[in-house]
C-alpha positions in Angstrom: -9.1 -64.3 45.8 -10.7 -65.6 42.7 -8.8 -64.0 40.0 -10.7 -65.9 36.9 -14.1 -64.5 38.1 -12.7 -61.3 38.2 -11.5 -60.9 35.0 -14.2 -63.0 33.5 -16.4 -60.1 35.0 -14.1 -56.9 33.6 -14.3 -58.0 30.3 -18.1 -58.3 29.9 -17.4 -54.5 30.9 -14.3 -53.6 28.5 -15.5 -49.9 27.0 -16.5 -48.7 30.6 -12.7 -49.9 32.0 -10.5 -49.2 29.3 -12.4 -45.6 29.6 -12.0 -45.2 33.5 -8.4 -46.9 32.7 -7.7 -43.9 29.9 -8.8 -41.3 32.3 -6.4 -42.4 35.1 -3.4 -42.5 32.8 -4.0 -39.0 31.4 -4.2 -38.0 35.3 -0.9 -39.4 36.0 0.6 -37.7 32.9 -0.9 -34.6 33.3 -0.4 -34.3 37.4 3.0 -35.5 36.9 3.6 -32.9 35.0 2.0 -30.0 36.8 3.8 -31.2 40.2 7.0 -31.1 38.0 5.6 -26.9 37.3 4.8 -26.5 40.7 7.8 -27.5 42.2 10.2 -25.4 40.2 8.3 -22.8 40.5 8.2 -23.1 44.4 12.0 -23.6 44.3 12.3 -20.2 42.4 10.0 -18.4 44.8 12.3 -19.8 47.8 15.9 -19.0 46.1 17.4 -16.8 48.2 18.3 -13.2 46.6 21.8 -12.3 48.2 21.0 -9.2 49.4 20.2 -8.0 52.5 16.4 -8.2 52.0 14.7 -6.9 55.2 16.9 -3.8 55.9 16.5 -2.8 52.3 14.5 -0.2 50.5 14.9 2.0 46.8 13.5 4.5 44.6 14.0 4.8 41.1 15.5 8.4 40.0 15.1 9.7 36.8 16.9 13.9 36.4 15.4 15.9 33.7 18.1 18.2 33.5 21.3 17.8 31.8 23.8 18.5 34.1 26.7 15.8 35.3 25.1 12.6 36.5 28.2 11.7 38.4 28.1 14.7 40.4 24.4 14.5 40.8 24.6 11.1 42.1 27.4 12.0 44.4 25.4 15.0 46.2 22.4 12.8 46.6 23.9 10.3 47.7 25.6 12.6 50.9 22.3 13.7 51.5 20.8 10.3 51.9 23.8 8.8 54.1 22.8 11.8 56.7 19.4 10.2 57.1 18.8 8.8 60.7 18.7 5.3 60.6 20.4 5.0 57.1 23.5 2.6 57.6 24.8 2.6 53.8 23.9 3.6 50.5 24.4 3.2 46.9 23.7 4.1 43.4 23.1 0.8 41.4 21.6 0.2 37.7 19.9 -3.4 38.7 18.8 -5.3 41.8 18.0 -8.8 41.6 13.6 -8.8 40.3 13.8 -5.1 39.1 14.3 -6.7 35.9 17.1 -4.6 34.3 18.9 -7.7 33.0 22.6 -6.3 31.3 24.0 -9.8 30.0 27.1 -9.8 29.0 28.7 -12.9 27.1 32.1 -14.1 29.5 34.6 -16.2 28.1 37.7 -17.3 29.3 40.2 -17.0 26.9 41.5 -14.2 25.1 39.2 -13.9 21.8 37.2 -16.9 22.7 34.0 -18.2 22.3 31.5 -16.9 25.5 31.3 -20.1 27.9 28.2 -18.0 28.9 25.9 -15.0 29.6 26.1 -13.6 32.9 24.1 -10.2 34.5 26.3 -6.9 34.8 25.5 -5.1 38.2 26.9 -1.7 38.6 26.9 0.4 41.4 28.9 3.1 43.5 31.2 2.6 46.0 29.9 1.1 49.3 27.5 -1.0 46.9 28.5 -4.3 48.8 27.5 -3.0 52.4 24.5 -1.4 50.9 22.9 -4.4 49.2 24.1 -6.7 52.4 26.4 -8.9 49.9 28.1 -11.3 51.6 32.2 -11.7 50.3 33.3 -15.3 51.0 36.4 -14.5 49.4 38.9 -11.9 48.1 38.0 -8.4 48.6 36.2 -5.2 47.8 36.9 -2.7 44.4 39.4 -0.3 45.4 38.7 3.2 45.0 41.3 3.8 42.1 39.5 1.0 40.1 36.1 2.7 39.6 35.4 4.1 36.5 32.2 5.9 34.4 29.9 3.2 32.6 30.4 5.6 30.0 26.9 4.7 28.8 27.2 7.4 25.9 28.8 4.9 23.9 27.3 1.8 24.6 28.5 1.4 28.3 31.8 1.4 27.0 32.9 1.0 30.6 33.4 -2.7 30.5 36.2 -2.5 28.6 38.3 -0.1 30.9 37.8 -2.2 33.8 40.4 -4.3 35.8 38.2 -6.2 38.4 35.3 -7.6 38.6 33.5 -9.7 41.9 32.0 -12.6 41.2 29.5 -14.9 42.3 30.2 -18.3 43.6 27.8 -20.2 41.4 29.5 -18.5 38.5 33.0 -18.9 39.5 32.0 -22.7 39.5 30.6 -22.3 36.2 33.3 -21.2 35.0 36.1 -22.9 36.9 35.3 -26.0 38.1 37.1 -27.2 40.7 39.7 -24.3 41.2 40.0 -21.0 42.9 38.5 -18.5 40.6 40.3 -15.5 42.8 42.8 -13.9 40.3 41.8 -15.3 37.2 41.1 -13.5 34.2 37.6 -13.4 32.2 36.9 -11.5 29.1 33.3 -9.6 29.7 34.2 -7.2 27.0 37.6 -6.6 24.8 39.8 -6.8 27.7 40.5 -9.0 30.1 39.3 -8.7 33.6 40.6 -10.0 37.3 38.6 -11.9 39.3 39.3 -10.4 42.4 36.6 -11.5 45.2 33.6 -13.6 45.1 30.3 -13.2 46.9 27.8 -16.3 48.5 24.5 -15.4 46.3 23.0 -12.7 43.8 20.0 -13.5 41.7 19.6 -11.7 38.6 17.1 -9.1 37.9 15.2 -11.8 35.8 15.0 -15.2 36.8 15.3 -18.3 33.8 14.5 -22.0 33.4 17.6 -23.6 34.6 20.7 -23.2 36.6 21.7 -20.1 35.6 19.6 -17.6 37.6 23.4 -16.6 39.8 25.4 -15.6 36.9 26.3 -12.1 37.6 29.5 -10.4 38.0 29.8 -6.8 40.3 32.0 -4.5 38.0 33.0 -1.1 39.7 31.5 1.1 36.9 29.8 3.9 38.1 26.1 4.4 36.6 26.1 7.7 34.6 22.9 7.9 33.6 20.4 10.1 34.9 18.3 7.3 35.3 19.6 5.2 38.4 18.1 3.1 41.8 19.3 4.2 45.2 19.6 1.3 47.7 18.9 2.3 51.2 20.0 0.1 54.0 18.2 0.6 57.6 17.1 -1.5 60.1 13.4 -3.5 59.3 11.2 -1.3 61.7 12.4 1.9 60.3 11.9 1.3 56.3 9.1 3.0 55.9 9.9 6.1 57.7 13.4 6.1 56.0 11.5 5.8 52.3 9.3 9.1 53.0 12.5 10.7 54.3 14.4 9.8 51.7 11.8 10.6 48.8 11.4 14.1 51.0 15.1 15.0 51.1 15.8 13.9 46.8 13.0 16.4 46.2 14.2 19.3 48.2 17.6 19.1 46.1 15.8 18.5 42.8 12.4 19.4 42.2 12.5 18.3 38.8 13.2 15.2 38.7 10.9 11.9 38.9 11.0 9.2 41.6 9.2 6.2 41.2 9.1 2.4 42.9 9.9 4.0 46.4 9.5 0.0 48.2 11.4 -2.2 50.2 13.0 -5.3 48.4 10.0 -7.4 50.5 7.5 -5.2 48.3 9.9 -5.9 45.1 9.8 -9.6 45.7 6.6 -9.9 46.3 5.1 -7.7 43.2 7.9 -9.8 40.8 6.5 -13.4 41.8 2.5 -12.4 42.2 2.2 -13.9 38.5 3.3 -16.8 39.4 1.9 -17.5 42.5 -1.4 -16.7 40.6 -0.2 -19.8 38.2 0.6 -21.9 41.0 -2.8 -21.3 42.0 -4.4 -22.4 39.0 -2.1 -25.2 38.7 -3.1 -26.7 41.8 -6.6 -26.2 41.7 -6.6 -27.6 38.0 -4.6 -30.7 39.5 -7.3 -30.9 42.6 -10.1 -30.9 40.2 -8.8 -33.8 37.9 -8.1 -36.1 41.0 -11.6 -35.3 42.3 -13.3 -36.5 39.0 -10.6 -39.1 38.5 -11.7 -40.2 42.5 -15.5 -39.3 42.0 -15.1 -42.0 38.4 -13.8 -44.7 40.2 -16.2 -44.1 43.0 -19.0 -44.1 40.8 -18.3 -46.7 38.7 -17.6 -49.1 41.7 -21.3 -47.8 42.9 -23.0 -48.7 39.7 -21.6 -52.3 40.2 -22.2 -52.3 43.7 -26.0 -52.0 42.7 -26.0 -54.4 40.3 -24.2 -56.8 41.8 -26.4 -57.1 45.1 -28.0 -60.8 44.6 -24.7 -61.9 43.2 -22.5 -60.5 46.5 -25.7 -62.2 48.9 -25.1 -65.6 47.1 -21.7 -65.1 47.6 -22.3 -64.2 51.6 -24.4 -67.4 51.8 -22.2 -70.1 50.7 -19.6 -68.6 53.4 -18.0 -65.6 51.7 -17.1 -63.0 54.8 -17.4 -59.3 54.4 -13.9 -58.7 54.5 -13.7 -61.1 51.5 -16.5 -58.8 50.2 -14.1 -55.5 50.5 -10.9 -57.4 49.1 -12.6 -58.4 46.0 -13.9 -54.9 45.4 -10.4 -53.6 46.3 -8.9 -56.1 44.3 -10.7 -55.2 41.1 -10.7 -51.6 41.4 -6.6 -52.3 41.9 -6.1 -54.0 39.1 -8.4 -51.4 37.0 -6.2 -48.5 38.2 -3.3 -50.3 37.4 -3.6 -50.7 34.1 -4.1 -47.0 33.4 -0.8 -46.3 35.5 1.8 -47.8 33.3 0.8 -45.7 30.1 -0.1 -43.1 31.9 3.5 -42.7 32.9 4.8 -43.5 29.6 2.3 -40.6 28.3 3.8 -38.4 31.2 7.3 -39.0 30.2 5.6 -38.2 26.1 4.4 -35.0 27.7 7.2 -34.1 29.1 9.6 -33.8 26.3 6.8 -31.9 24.2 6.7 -29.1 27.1 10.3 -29.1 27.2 10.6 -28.6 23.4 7.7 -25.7 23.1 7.5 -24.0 27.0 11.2 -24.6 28.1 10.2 -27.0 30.9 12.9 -29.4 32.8 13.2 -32.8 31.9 11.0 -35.1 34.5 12.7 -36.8 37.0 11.5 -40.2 36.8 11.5 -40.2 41.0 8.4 -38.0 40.1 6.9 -41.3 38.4 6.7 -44.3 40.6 5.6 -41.2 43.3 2.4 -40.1 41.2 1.7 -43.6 40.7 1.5 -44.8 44.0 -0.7 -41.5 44.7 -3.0 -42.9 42.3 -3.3 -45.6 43.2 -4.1 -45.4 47.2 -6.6 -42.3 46.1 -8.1 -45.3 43.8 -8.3 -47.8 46.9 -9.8 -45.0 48.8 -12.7 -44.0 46.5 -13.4 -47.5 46.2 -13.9 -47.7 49.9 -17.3 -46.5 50.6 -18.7 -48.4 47.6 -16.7 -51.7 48.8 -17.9 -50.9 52.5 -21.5 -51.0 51.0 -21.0 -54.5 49.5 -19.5 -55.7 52.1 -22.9 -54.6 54.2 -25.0 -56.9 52.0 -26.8 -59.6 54.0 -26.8 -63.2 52.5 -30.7 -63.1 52.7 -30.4 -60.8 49.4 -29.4 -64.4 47.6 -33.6 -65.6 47.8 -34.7 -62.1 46.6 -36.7 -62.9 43.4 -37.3 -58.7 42.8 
């Protein structure tokens, strides 16, 4: 392959590559980046909740009156459990996407420093078998170690509680490499028993990070009049069990206000449709700069192409083959893309730590770079085809053309 030539010829054109060169590194730092976007927001999309999320369905209650919210709760809640098709169900204060984040810092020493924050989920009786959690260890509260959230003052609760259930990412968080089951955390002022732990719960509001399964299950029961009752049924009968359920809350209190009667699926769905409108844009904004990045390189190797055409036919006629014709081509347009890769990923890895610093982003994993590079680089090869498959076409009689 005749290298000087080659060179010789890209640097009579130095503004027009070091532009097409500048526009192919800022692709590969800016799609490096948005693949890096994309693909934790995908992974957040797919985490799994915890609960049992096609046999679930709630409303949100709010009572006008004053009366005892305990009791209240209690009477609706034997109302609801005689609904056909119901299988369990529960008073709770947040479900993972409804957004009612309670953080609570947990540390694990007596008057320590919080290792970290983790989500407070409250709920009545029955609340593990109504949400479909799944206990991989220890066991369910007892009856005996319920108590009020005594949200009068602050949801004083936390610090009358013995136990707490926890989830298996947290109890790693918190104690690595040993058996979390009976040991003590400090929530609030005293301390509390670890005394089962659960496969998954995401909280209500998801983060950047690895943190989106601290939450604890503390038997406090919600005494609010604002509260979400969790239905469990079977998938085909949700809808019919919402309208019942709605129905039969109504006919005990005509006062009150229900709202958000949907299954979890519905919940889900409504709490990622931002982002999925993001991951849209994302995508088509990264489509759109590899099509003009694609439709550059095509152009450009077009342009020379055309003015090349009595040069490649003198080349055909002193023996040059066509195949020689499309490596050349190849060749240069390789070498032209390359040079934009390596600061293009060196910008990437710049851009990078200026979204982490202002948007919270992860830092890049530098599999992501050799990845995006190679991408670049075969779309380069392939938008230089059809120009290089026209050179190649050029017929060695173009070499006594005088026009």
């Amino acid at each position: 392959m005749p290298r000087i030539p080659m060179l010789a010829s890209l640097t009579r054109h130095r503004l027009t590559v070091l532009l097409l060169a500048l526009q192919v590194a800022l692709t590969c730092a800016i799609v490096c980046n948005v693949a890096l976007m994309i693909a934790g927001r995908t992974a957040q999309m797919r985490m799994p909740s915890g609960v049992a999320e096609d046999e679930l369905v709630m409303l949100d209650n709010a009572s006008l009156d004053g009366g005892n919210p305990l009791a209240r709760h209690a009477a609706d809640l034997a109302a609801l459990r005689r609904i056909p098709g119901v299988t369990a169900v529960a008073a709770v204060d947040a479900l993972p996407f409804n957004r009612n984040n309670w953080s609570n810092g947990i540390a694990t020493v007596p008057d320590g420093p919080p290792r970290l924050a983790a989500t407070a989920f409250n709920g009545t009786p029955g609340e593990l078998q109504a949400l479909g959690l799944h206990l991989v260890a220890g066991r369910d509260f007892r009856p005996d170690e319920y108590v009020p959230m005594d949200s009068a003052r602050d949801w004083d609760g936390i610090n009358h509680v013995a136990a707490t259930i926890v989830t298996r990412a947290l109890a790693a968080r918190l104690f690595p490499g040993e058996d979390p089951l009976g040991k003590l955390v400090y929530p609030g002022d005293n301390p509390v028993r670890i005394v089962g732990v659960i496969d998954h719960l995401l909280r209500p509001m998801l983060e950047t990070g690895d943190g989106n399964e601290d939450a604890m299950l503390f038997p406090m029961l919600p005494d609010e009049g604002n509260v979400t009752y969790a239905l469990r049924t079977a998938p085909s009968q949700r809808q019919r069990v919402l309208k019942e359920a709605a129905a039969v809350l109504q006919q005990l209190d005509a006062d009150r206000i229900l709202r958000h009667a949907q299954t979890f699926a519905q919940l889900r769905r409504d709490y990622f449709r931002h982002d999925r409108t993001m991951l849209g844009l994302l995508l088509a904004a990264a489509a759109g700069l590899l099509l003009v990045t694609a439709v550059g390189i095509a152009g450009l190797a077009s342009f020379w192409v055309q003015q090349r055409r009595r040069a490649i036919g003198i080349r055909r006629a002193v023996g040059a083959s066509r195949r020689d014709i499309l490596r050349y081509f190849q060749a240069e347009n390789a070498l032209i893309v390359g040079g934009g890769l390596l600061p293009g990923v060196l910008l990437a890895l710049g851009l990078n730590l200026l979204l982490m610093r202002h948007y919270e982003l992860p830092r890049l994993p530098l599999a992501y770079l050799p990845i995006a590079a190679l991408a670049l680089w075969l779309l380069g090869q392939l938008a230089v085809l059809g120009p290089a498959l026209r050179a190649a076409a050029v017929p060695p009689v173009v070499a006594t053309r005088t026009d």
